[in-house]
TORNU-276938 format. One line per field, with one value per residue (C-alpha): z, x, y; residue in three letters; residue number from 1. Coordinates in steps of 0.001 Angstrom, whole numbers. Layout:
REM residues N
pz <- Z  ...
px <- X  ...
py <- Y  ...
type <- ALA  ...
seq <- NUM  ...
END
This chain:
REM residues 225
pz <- -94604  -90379  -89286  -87168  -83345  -83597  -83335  -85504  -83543  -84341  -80600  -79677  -79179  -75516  -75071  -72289  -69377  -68766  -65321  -62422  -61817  -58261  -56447  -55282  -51469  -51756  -53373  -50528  -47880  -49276  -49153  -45488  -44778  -46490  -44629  -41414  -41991  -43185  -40072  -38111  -40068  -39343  -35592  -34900  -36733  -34389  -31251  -32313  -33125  -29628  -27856  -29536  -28820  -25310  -25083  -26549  -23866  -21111  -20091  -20274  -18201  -14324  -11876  -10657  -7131  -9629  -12029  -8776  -6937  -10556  -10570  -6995  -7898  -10673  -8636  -6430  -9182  -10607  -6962  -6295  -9832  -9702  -7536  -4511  -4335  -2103  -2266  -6441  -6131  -8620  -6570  -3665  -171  -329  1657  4365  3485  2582  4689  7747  11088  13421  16329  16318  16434  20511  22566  25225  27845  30152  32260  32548  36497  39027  41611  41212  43672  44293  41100  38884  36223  34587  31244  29824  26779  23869  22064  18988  17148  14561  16152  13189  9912  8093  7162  8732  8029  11566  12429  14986  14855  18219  17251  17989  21417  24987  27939  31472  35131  37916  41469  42370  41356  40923  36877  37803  34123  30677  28002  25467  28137  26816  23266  20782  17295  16946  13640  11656  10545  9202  9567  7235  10494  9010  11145  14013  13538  16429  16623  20097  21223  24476  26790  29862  32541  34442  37985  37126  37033  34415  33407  30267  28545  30192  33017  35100  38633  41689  43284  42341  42673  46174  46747  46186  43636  40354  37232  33777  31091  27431  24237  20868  18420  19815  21052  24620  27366  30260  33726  34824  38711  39803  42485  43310  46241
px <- 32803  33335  37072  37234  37323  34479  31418  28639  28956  32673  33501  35991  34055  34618  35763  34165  35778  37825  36206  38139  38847  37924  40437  39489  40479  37637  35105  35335  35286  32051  30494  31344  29509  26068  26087  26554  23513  21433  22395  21377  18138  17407  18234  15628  13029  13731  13682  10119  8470  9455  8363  5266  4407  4837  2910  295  1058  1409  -2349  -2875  -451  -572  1854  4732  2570  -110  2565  4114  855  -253  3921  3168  -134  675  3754  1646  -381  2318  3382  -409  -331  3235  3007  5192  7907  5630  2065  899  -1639  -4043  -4675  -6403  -4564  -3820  -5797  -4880  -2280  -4820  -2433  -3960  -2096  -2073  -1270  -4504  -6371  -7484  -8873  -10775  -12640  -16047  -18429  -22085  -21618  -18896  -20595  -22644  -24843  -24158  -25421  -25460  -22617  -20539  -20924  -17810  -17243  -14668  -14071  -12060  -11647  -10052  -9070  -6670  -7286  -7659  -9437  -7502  -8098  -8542  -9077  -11930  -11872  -12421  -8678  -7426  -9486  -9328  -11189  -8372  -9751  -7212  -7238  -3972  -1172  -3908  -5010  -8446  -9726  -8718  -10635  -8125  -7947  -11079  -11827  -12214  -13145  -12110  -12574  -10859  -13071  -11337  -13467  -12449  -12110  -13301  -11923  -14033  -15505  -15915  -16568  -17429  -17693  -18980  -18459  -20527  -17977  -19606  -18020  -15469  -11857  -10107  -6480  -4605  -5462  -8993  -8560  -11174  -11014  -13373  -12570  -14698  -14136  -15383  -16333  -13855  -12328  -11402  -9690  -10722  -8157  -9237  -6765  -7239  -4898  -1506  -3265  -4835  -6925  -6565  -7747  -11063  -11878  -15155  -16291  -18226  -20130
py <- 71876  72960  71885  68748  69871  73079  73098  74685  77965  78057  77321  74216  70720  69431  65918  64014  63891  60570  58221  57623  54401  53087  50878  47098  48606  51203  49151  46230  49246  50367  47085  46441  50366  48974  45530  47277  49800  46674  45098  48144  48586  44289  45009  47896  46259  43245  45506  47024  43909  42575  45767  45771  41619  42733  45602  43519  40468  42417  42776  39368  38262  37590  38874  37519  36413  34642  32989  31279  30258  28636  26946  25952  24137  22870  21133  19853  17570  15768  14787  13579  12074  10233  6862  6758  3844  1432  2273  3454  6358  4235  1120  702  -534  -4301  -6828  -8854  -11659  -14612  -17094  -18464  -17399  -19456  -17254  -15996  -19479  -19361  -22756  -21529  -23802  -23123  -25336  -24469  -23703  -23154  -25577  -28646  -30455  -34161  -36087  -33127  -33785  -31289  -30422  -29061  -27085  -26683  -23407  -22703  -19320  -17271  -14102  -13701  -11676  -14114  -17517  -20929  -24617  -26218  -29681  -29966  -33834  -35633  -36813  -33800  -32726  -33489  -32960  -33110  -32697  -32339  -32102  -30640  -32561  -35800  -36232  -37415  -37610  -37476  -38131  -39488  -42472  -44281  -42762  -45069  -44387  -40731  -38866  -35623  -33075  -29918  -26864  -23593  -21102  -17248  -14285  -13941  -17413  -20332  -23879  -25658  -28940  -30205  -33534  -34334  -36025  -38395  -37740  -40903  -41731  -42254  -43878  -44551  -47579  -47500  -49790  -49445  -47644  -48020  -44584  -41753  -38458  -36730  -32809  -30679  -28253  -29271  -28092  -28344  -27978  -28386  -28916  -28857  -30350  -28048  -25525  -25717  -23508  -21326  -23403  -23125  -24239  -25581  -27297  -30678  -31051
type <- UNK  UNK  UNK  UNK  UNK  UNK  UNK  UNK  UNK  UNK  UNK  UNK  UNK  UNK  UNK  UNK  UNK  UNK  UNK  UNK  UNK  UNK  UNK  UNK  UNK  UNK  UNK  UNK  UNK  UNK  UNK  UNK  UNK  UNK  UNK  UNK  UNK  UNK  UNK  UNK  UNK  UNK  UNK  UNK  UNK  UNK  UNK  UNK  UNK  UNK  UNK  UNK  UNK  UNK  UNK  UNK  UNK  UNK  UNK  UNK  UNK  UNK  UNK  UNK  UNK  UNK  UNK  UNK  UNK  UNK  UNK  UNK  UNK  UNK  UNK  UNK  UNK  UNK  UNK  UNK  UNK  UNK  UNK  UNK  UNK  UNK  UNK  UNK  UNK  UNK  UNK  UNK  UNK  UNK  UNK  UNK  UNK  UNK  UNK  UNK  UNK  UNK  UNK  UNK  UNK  UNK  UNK  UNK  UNK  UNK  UNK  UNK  UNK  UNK  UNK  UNK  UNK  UNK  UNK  UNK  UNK  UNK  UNK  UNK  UNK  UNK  UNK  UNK  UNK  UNK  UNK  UNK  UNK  UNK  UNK  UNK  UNK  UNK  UNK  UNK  UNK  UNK  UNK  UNK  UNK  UNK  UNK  UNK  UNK  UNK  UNK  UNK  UNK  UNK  UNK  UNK  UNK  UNK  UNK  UNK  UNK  UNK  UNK  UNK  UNK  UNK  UNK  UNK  UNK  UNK  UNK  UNK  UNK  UNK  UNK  UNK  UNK  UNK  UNK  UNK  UNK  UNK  UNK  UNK  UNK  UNK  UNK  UNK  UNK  UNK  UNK  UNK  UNK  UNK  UNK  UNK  UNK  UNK  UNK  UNK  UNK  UNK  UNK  UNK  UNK  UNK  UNK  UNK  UNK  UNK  UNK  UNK  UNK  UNK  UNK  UNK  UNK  UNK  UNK  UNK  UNK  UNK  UNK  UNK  UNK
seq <- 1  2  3  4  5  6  7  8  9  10  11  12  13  14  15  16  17  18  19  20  21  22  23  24  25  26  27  28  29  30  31  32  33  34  35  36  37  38  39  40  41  42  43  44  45  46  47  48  49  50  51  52  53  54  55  56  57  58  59  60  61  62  63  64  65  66  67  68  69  70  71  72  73  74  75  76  77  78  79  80  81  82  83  84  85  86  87  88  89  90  91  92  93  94  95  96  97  98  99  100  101  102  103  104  105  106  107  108  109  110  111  112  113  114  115  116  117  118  119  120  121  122  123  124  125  126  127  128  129  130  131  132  133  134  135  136  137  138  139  140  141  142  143  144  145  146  147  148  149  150  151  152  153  154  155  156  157  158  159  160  161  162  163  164  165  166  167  168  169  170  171  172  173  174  175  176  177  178  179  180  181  182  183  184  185  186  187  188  189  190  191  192  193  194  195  196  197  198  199  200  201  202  203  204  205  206  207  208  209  210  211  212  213  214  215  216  217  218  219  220  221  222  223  224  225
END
């Protein structure tokens, strides 16, 4: 039977060779080494993916003169599309305010000649209209007009002096609209409270005045012969 520690061949048996154990300093120095090459490997395959996106990008971009023109329009639509402070883009300019202004009612008056023979009357006229922008309610009602002739300083006739039974009639006035109204004088005097008068008028120039409701005309001259 072989002695213990030789081998068949009568040689000495080698004994393995004992490990050497690694320290816990080494071990955690090693482990920092590998995460910093996997970091460095994670990095440059970052780098080449975003090189090769925009090498791929790159011809279908514009320049930097087309990228601002298409900044600079598009700017400009939102400012067309937002609405301003006072006027919104989407609705059309308001109308006229519907209230009536009464500034721009105008009483104008006329006669149908500047001279008239002896025994031709005059026949004077009453004009109302809307110059304003918009529709006004206007009373055209004998109440409201009269018909005044002077001769200087001299009221020679008013109408209002003998009118009995005088009406309302409230017209709706459209911008640009007239009404008219006409009274023939009869060459006579008048007073207030209609008392009658044995003068009449003689040749000479006159002045018509014509009012209606607060509103009243310019003077118009004509003569009687």
């Amino acid at each position: 039977m072989a002695a213990s520690g030789q081998n068949r061949q009568g040689g000495t048996a080698r004994q393995p060779a004992p490990r050497t154990r690694v320290s816990a300093k080494v071990y955690r120095r090693r482990r920092q080494v590998a995460a910093v090459l996997v970091l460095l490997v994670v990095a440059a395959m970052v780098a080449g993916a975003m090189a090769l996106a925009n090498a791929l990008g790159g011809a279908g971009k514009a320049g930097p003169a087309a990228q601002d023109a298409g900044a600079a329009v598009q700017t400009s639509s939102a400012t067309a599309s937002t609405p301003s402070a006072t006027q919104p883009a989407d609705k059309p300019t308001p109308l006229a305010s519907s209230v009536c202004d009464e500034s721009g009612i105008k009483v104008s008056g006329s006669v149908d000649k500047p001279s008239y023979d002896a025994g031709a009357d005059p026949k004077l006229t009453l004009r109302v209209t809307n110059t304003g922008q918009a529709p006004c309610d206007i009373n055209v009602g004998t109440s409201q007009m009269e018909f005044k002739i002077t001769s200087g300083n001299d009221v020679i006739f008013n109408s209002r002096d003998c009118q009995s039974g005088s009406t309302d009639l409230v017209k709706n006035l459209k911008p640009g609209a007239s009404e008219t109204a006409n009274f023939t004088w009869l060459r006579n005097r008048s007073t207030p409270g209609c008392t009658k008068v044995a003068a009449t008028p003689g040749a000479g120039t006159y002045v018509f005045v014509t009012t209606l409701g607060k509103w009243s005309s310019e003077k118009v001259v004509f003569t009687l012969k």
